[in-house]
C-alpha positions as CSV (number, residue, x, y, z in Angstrom):
1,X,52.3,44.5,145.8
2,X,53.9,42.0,148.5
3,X,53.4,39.2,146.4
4,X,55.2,40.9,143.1
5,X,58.3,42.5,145.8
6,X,58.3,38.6,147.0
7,X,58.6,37.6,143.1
8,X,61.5,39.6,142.4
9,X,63.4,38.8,145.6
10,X,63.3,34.5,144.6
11,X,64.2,35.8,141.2
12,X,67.2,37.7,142.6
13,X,68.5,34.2,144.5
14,X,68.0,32.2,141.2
15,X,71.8,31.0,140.3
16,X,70.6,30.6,136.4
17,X,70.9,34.3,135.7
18,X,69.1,34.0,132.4
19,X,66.5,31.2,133.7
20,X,63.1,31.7,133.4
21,X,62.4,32.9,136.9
22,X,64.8,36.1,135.9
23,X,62.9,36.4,132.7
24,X,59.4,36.7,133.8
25,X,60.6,39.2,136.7
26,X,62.6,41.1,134.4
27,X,59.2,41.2,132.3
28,X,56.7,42.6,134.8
29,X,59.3,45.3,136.4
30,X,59.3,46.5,132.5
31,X,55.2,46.1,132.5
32,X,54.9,48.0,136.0
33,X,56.4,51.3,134.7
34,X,53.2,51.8,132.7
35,X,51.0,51.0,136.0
36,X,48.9,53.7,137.5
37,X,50.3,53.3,140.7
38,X,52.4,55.6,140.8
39,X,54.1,53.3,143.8
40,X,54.5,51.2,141.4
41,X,56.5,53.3,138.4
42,X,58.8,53.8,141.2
43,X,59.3,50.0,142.6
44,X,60.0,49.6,138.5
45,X,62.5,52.3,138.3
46,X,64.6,51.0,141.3
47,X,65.0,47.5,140.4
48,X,64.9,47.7,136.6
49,X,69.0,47.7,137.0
50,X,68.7,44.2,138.9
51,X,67.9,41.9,135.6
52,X,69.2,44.1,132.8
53,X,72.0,42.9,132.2
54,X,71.4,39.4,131.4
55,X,68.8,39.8,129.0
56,X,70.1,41.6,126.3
57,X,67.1,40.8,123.8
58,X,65.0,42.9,126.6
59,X,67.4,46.2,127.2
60,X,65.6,48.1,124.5
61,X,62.3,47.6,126.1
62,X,63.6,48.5,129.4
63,X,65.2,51.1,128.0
64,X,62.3,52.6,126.6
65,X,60.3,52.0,129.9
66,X,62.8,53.9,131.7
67,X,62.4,57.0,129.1
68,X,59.0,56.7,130.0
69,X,59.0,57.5,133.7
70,X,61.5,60.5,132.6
71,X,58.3,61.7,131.1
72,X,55.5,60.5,133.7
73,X,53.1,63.2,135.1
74,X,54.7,62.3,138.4
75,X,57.7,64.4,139.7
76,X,58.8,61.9,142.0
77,X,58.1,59.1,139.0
78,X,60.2,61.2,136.9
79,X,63.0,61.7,139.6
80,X,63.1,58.4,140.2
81,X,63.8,57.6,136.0
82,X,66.7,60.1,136.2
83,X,68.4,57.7,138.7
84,X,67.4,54.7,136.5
85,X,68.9,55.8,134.0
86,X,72.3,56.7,135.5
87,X,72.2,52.6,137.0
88,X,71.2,51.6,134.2
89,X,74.4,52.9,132.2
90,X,76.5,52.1,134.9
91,X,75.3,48.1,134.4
92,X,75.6,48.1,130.7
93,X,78.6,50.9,130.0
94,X,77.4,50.4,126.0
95,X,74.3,52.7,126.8
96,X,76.4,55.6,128.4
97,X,76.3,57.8,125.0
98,X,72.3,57.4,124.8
99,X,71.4,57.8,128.1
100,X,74.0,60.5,128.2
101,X,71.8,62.1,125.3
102,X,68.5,61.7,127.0
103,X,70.0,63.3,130.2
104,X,71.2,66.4,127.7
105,X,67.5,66.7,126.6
106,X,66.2,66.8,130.2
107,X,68.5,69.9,131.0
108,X,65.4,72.0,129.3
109,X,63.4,70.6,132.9
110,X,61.4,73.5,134.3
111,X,61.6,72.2,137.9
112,X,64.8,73.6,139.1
113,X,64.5,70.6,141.5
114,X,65.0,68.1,138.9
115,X,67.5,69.8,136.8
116,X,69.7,69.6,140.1
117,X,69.3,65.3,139.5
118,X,70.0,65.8,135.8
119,X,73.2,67.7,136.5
120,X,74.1,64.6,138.8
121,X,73.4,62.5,136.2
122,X,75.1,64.0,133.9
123,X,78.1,64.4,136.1
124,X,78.1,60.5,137.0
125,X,78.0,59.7,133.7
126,X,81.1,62.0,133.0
127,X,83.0,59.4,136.0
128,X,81.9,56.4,133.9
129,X,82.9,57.2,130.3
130,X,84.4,60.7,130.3
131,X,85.0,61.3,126.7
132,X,81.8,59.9,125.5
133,X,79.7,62.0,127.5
134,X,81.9,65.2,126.7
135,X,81.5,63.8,122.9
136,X,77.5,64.0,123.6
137,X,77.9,67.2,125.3
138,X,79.7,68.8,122.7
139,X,77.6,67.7,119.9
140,X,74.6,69.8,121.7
141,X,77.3,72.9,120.9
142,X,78.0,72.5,117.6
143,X,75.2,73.6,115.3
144,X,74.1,71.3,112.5
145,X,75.1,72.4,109.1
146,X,71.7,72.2,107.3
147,X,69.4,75.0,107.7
148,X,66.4,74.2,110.6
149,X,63.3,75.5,110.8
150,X,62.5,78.3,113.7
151,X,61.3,76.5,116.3
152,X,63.7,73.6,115.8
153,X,66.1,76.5,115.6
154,X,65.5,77.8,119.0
155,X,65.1,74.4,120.7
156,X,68.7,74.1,119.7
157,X,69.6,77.0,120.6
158,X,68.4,76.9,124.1
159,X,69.8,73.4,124.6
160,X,73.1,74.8,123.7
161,X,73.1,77.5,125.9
162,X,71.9,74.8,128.8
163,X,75.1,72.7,127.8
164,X,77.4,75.7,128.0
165,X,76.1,77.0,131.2
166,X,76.9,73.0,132.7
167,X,80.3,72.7,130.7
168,X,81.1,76.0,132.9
169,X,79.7,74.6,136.1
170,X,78.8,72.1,137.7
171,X,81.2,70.1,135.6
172,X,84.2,72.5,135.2
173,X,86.1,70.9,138.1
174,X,85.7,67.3,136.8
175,X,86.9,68.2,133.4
176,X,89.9,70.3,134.9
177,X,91.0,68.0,137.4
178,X,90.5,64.7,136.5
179,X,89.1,63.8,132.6
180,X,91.8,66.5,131.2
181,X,94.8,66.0,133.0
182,X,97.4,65.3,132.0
183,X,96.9,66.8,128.4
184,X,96.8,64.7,125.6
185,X,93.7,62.6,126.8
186,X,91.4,60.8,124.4
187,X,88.3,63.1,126.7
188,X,90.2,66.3,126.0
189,X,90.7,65.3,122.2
190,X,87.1,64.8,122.1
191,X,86.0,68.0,123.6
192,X,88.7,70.1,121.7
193,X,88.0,69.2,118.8
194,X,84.1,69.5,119.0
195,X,84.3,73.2,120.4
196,X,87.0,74.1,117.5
197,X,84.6,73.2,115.3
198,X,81.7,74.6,117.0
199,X,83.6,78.2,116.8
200,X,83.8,77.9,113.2
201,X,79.9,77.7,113.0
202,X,78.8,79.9,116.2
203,X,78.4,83.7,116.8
204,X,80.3,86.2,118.7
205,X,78.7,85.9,122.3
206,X,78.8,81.8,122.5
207,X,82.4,82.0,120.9
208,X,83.6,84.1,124.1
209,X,82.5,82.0,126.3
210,X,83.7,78.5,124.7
211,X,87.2,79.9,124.5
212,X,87.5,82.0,127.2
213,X,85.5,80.0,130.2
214,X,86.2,76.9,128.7
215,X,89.0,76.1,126.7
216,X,91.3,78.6,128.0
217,X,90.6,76.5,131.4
218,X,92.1,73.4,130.2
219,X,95.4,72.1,130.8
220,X,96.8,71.6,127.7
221,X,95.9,75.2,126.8
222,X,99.3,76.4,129.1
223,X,101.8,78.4,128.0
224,X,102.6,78.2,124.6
225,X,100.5,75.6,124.0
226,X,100.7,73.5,120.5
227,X,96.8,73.1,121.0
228,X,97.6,77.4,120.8
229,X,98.1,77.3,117.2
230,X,94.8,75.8,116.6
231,X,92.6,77.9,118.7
232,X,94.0,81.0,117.2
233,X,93.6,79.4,113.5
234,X,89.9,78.7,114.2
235,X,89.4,82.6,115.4
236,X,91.7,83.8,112.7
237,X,89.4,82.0,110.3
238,X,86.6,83.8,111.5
239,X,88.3,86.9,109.9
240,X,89.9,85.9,106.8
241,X,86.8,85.4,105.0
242,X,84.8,88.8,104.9
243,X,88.0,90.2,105.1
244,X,88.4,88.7,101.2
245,X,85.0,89.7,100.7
246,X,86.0,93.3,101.0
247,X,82.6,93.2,103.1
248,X,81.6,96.8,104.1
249,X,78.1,96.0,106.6
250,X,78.7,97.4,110.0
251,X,77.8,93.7,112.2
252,X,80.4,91.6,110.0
253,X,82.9,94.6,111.0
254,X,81.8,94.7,114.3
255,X,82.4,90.9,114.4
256,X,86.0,90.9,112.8
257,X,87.0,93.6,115.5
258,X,85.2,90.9,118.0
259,X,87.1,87.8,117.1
260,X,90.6,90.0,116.5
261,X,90.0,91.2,119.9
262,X,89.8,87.6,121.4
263,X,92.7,86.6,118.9
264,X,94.9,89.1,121.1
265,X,93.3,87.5,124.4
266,X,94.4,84.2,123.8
267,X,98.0,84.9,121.3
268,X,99.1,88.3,123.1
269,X,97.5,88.6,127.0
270,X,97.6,85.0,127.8
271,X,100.3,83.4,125.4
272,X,98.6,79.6,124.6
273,X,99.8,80.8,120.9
274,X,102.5,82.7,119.4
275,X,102.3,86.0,119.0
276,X,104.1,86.4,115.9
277,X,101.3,84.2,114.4
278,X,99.0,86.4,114.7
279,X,101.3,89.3,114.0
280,X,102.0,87.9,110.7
281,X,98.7,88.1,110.0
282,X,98.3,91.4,110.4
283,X,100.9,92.0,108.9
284,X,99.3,90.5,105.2
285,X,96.0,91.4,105.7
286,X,95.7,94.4,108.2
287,X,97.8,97.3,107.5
288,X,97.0,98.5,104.4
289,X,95.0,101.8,104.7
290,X,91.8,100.9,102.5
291,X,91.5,98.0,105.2
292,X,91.6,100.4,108.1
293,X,89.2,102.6,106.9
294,X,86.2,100.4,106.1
295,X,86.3,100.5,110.1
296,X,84.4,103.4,112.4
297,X,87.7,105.2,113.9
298,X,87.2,103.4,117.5
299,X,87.6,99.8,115.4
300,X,90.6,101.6,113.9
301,X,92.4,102.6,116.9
302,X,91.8,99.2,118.7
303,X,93.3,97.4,115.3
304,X,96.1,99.7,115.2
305,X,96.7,98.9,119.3
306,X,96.2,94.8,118.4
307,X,99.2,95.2,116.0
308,X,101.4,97.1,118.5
309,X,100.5,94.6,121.1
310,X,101.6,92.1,119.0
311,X,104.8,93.2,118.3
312,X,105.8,93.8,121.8
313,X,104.8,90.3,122.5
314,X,107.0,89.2,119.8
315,X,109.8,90.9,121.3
316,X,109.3,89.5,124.5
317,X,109.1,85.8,123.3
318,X,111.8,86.4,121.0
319,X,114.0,87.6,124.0
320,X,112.7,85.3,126.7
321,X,111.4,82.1,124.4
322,X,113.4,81.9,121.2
323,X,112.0,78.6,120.2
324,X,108.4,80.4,119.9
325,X,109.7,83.5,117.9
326,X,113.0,83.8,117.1
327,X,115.1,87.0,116.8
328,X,115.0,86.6,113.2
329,X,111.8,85.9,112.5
330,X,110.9,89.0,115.2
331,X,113.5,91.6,112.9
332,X,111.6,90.4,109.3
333,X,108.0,91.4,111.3
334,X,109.3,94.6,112.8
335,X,110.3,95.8,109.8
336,X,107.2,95.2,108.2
337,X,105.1,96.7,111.2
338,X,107.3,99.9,110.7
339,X,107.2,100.0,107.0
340,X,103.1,100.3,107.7
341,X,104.1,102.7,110.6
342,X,103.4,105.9,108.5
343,X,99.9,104.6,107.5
344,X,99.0,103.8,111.0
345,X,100.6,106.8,112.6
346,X,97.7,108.4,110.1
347,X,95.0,106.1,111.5
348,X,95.9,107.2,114.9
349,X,96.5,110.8,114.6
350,X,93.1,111.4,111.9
351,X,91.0,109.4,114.5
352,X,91.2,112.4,117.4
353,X,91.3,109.4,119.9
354,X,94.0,110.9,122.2
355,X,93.4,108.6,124.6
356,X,96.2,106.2,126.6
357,X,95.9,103.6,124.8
358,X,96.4,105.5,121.9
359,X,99.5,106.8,123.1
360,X,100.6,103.5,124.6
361,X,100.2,102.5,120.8
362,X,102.3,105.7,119.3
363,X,105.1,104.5,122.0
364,X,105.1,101.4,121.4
365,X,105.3,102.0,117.3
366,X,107.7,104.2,117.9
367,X,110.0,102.2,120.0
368,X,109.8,99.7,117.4
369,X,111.4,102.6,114.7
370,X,114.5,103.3,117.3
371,X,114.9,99.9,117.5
372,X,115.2,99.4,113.6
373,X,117.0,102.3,113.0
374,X,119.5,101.5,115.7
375,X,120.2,97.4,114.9
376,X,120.0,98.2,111.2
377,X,121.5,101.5,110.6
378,X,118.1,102.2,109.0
379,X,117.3,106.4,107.9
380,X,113.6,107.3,108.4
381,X,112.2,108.3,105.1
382,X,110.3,111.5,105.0
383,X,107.2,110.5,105.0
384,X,107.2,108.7,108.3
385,X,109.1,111.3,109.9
386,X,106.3,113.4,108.6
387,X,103.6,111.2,110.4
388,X,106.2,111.1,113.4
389,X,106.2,115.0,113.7
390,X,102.5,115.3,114.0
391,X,102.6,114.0,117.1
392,X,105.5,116.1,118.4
393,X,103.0,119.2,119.7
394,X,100.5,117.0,120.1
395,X,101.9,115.4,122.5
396,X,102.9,118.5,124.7
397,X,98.9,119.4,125.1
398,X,98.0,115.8,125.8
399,X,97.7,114.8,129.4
400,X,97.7,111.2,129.0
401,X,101.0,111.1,127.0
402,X,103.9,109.1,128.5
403,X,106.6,111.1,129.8
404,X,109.1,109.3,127.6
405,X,107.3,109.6,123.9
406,X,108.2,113.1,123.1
407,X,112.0,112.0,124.0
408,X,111.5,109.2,121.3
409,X,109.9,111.5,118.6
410,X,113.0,114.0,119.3
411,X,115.1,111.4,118.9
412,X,113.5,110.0,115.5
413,X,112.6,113.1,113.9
414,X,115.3,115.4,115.1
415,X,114.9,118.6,117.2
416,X,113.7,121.9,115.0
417,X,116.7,124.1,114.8
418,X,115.9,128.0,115.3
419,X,117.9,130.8,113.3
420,X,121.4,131.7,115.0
421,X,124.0,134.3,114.7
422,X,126.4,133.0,112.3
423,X,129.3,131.0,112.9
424,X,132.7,132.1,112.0
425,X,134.8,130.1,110.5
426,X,138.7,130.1,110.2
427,X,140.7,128.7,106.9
428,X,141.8,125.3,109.0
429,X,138.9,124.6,111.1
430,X,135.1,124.2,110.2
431,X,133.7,125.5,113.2
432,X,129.4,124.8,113.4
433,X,129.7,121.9,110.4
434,X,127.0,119.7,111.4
435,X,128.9,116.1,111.5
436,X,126.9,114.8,108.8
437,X,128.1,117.0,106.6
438,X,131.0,117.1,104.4
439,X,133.5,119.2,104.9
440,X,133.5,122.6,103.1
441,X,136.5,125.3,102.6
442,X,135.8,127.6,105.4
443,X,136.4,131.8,104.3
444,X,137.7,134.2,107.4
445,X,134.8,137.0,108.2
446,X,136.4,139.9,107.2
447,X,136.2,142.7,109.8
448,X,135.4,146.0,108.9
449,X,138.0,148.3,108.8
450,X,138.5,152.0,108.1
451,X,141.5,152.8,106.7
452,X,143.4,156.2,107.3
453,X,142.5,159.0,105.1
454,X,145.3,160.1,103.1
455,X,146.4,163.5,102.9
456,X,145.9,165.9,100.5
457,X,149.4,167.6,101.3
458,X,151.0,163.8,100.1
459,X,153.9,164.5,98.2
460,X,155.2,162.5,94.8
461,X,158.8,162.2,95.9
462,X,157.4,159.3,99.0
463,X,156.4,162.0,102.1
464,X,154.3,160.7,104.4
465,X,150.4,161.7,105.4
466,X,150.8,163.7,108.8
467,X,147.5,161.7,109.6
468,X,148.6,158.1,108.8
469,X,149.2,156.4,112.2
470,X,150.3,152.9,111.1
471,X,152.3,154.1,108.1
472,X,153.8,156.6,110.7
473,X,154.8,153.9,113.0
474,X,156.2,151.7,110.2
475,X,158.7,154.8,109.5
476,X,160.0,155.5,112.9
477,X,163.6,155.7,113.7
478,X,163.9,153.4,110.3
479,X,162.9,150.2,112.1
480,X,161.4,147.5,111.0
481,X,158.1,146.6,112.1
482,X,157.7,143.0,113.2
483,X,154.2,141.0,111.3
484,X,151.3,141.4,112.2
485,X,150.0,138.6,114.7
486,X,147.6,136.3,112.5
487,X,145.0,135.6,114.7
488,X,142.8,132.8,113.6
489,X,139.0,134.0,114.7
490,X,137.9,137.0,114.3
491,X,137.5,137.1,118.2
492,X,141.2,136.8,119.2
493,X,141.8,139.9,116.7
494,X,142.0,143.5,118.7
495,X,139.4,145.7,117.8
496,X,139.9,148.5,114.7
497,X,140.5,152.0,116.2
498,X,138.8,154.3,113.7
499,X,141.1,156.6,111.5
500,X,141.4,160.2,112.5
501,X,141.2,162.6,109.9
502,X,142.0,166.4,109.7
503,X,139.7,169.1,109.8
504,X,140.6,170.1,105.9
505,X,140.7,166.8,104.5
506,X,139.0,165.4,102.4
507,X,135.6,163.5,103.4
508,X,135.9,160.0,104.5
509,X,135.2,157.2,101.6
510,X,134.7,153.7,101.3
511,X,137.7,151.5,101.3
512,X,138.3,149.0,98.6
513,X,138.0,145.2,98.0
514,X,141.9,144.4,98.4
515,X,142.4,147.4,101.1
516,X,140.4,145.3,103.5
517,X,141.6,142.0,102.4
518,X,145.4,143.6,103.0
519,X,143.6,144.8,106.9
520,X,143.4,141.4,107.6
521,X,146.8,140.8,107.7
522,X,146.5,138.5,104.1
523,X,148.7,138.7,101.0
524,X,146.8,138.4,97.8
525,X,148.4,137.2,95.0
526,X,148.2,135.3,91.3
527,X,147.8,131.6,91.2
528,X,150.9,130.1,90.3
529,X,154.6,129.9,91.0
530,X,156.0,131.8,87.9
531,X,154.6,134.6,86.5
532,X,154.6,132.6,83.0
533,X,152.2,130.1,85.2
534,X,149.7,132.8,86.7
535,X,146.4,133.4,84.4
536,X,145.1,136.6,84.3
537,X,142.6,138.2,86.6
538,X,142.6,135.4,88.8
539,X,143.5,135.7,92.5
540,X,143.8,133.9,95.7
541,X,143.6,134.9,99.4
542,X,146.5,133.4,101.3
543,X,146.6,134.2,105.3
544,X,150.2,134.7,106.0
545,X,151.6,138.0,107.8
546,X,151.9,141.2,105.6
547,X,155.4,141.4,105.8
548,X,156.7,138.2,105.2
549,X,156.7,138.6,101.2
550,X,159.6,137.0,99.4
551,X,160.3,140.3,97.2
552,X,159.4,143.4,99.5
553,X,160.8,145.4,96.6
554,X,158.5,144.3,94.2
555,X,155.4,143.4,96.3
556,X,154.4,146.0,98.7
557,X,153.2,144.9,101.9
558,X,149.7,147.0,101.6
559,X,148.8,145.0,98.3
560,X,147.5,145.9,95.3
561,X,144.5,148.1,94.2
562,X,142.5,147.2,91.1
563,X,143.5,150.0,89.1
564,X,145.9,151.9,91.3
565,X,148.2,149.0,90.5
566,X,148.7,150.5,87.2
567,X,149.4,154.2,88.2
568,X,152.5,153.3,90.0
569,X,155.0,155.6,90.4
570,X,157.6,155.0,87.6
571,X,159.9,157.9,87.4
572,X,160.8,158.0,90.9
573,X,162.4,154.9,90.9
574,X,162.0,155.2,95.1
575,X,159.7,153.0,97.1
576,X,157.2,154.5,98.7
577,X,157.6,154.5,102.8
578,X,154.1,152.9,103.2
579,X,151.4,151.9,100.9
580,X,148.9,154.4,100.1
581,X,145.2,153.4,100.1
582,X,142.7,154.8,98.2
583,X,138.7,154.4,97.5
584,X,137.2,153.9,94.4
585,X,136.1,157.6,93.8
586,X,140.1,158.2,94.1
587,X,141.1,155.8,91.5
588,X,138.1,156.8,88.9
589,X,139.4,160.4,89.5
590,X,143.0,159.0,88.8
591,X,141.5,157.3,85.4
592,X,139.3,160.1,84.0
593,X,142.4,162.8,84.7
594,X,145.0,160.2,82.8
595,X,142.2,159.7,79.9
596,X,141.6,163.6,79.6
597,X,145.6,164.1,78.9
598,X,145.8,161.6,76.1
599,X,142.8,163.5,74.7
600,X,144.7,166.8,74.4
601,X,147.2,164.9,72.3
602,X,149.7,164.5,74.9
603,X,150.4,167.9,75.8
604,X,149.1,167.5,79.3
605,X,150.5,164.4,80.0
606,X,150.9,163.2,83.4
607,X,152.6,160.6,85.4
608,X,149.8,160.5,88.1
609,X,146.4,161.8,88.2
610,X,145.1,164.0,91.2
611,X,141.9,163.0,93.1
């Protein structure tokens, strides 16, 4: 052993570096590894490095030795290869990417003693050619297209998980703080570009962590990110595919409600990509209703509360980041979120999820609709306000509902209006019009009004009724009465007194159409200014004061009756002092006497018949 150490050391001193003192040395270190001794394998491993360099027809053999004390029986033997191999690369930087490979393998080490030198290894190899060994790493993620066979299958897929659990350890720091940064290295290329790939190809639980613990970690995954657009893509594919496959099986939907899920993680919660990306996309492929409901109603809800999210992101960028979504490009996807809104207000009310997320979602959808209706002068159609309304008691039992929705559905779907007491109306103001609508002639509420009975002791030549109050107080001392104050509600107008009658007179009856009309101070006459102009039997209500007529000769200031017009006194030839009222039994009375004298061939006649 003393005379081989004294070998090496004159070889060492030789100044022809590729002499045949160097050569013979460099052979017997490469021998030694396969001694028994296992001294020996070690003394091999430590000084391997010392000729390897300058004899590049014998690095495959020392290479190869050096795997083989990676594998001796020996722990320390295989220790010391670990090291070997990491001088070994650090001599000749060419065999950094196989090396790094071998090192990969040995992560599977059952001795948790040796794994720890592996790491190191690893990790030193990471200092000497970053983006090689990340490419190595990498490749152990990606999963080979071709189909293996099971035990192949699991080798690789323990490796992998080995590789992830290092990527996300021991060597997160390195890769953060020193082969990443600044972004746009050829390392962080490397490693991006092998883990987007690997998404494509792995399943939900190592997708999670390769975004979330490891490329969401990086540097050039900051806010906004353009890496952003590419992560999302990559998840976003992930979707699109049984999404056009209209598939229906219960894991592929519990998958596409994974991956949308982390979709909203990195576009929505952290920002690395737009949001209105991924809103569009939900948009086109999300919100129809036969989409929804191939999901259980939990998947439902939580899709429903992506989209929301999304738009309240997009809002927030378009406000605070215009270059990422701009306020255009925000109005076009709110109105197509809220043109969906009555199919998702379905989703959410059908699924009898009332919890706060679900009515963070309804607020948050419905916020949207104010905000529509009030930049775009838009009018709810009936069928969302029908979906809005559901919610309206709903929310009043719910616990968990924010204070401020049930202000939002009042102000979208318009307070119920309960049944009121009429409004009255006057001829130049529509009092209670709802502002929306048009304006409408307004009629007076006519009060009702009993006239004075008349007398029965009346007398044809113009006396009065001793009863008739008013027509009394018209007649006194011959002076003229001023009009009648034409109060415009019937609320300003003094209250009726109730006409007295006498003990003998006759019963009280029902006054007629144009006697009330005439009690409320208005003056009904033919449309027209002529009598040539004025059709017959058609009338119109004016409102001015009784006794303001033009021709109080002609026109009496009670008005006319509908057939005691025609039984006016004509012999007279005097005026009556007051206008006479009469019901409708009067007048019939008056007819059927008048009809019974032309029937006795005139020798009855009369001027007037008696009631």
């Amino acid at each position: 052993m003393e005379g081989f150490k004294e070998l090496v050391r004159l070889a060492e001193k030789d100044p022809d570096r590729s002499g045949t003192k160097r050569r013979e040395a460099f052979k017997q270190i490469i021998d030694l590894t396969h001694s028994d001794d296992s001294s020996l394998k070690s003394y091999a491993a430590a000084n391997i490095r010392t000729f390897f360099a300058d004899f590049p027809d014998l690095e495959e053999d020392a290479i190869n030795a050096v795997y083989d004390l990676c594998e001796d029986q020996d722990s320390v033997v295989r220790i010391d290869g670990y090291k070997a191999i990491v001088e070994v690369s650090r001599v000749q930087k060419k065999w950094v990417k196989r090396n790094a490979d071998v090192l990969v393998q040995l992560l599977q080490s059952d001795e948790p003693n040796e794994v720890i030198v592996v790491k190191k290894a690893l990790c030193e190899h990471l200092d000497m050619d970053s983006s090689v060994t990340l490419g190595v790493l990498c490749d152990q993620v990606v999963p080979p297209e071709e189909k293996m066979e099971e035990e192949e299958q699991y080798i690789r897929d323990r490796l992998r998980s080995l590789v992830i659990a290092f990527l996300t350890g021991e060597a997160r720091n390195a890769i953060v703080q020193r082969y990443t940064e600044p972004p746009g290295t050829e390392a962080e290329n490397v490693m991006v570009g092998e883990l987007l790939t690997a998404i494509s190809r792995l399943g939900t639980s190592d997708v999670e962590v390769i975004v979330k613990d490891i490329l969401l970690s990086l540097p050039c995954y900051r806010l906004n990110s353009p890496r952003g657009s590419e992560l999302l893509d990559a998840l976003l594919q992930k979707i699109k595919g049984p999404l056009r496959e209209r598939a229906t099986d219960t894991k592929i939907l519990q998958a596409i409600e994974f991956y949308l899920t982390l979709a909203d993680f990195v576009a929505v919660e952290r920002r690395v990509a737009s949001p209105a990306e991924l809103l569009r996309f939900y948009c086109t492929s999300l919100t129809g209703k036969l989409v929804l409901q191939r999901f259980p109603r939990e998947g439902q809800v939580a899709l429903v509360s992506h989209i929301a999210d999304a738009l309240s992101a997009c809002g927030d960028e378009s406000r605070v980041r215009p270059q990422v979504c701009s306020p255009d490009q925000f109005s076009l996807l709110q109105r197509q979120v809220v043109d969906a809104c009555p199919i998702l207000f379905e989703v959410l009310f059908d699924s009898k999820m009332y919890s706060s997320r679900m009515w963070r979602t309804v607020k948050l959808l419905l916020s949207a609709c104010k905000s529509r209706k009030e930049r775009d002068h838009w009018t709810l159609p009936s069928h969302l306000l029908s979906s809005i309304r559901k919610f309206q008691s709903l929310s009043e039992q719910s616990s968990k509902e924010p204070g401020d929705i049930q202000g939002l559905i009042r102000l979208l779907a318009g307070q119920e209006v309960s049944p009121q007491t009429p409004t009255s109306f006057t001829a130049t103001h529509n009092v209670g019009l709802p502002p929306h609508l048009p304006n409408k002639p307004a009629f007076p509420r006519l009060p009702i009004r009993r006239p004075e009975m008349p007398s029965a002791a009346v007398k044809r030549e113009g006396g009065t009724p001793s009863t008739s109050g008013s027509q009394g107080r018209q007649q006194n001392s011959g002076v003229a009465t001023p009009p009648k104050r034409n109060f415009s509600t019937p609320e300003e107008a003094p209250q009726q007194k109730r006409a007295r009658t006498e003990s003998n007179g006759p019963r009280e009856f029902t006054p007629s159409l144009l006697s009330r009309i005439a009690g409320t101070g208005q003056t009904t006459r033919f449309i027209g200014d002529t009598p040539q102009q004025r059709p017959a039997n058609i009338l119109h209500v004016d409102h001015p004061s009784r006794d303001t007529s033009p021709e109080p000769d002609r026109h009496p200031t009670g008005g006319y009756s509908i057939k005691g017009a025609a039984n006016v006194l004509r012999d007279e030839g005097v005026r009556p002092a007051a206008p006479r009222t009469s019901s409708l039994l009067d007048r019939l009375n008056s007819a059927d006497v008048s009809m019974m004298s032309v029937d006795d061939g005139g020798r009855n006649r009369r001027h007037r018949g008696k009631a």
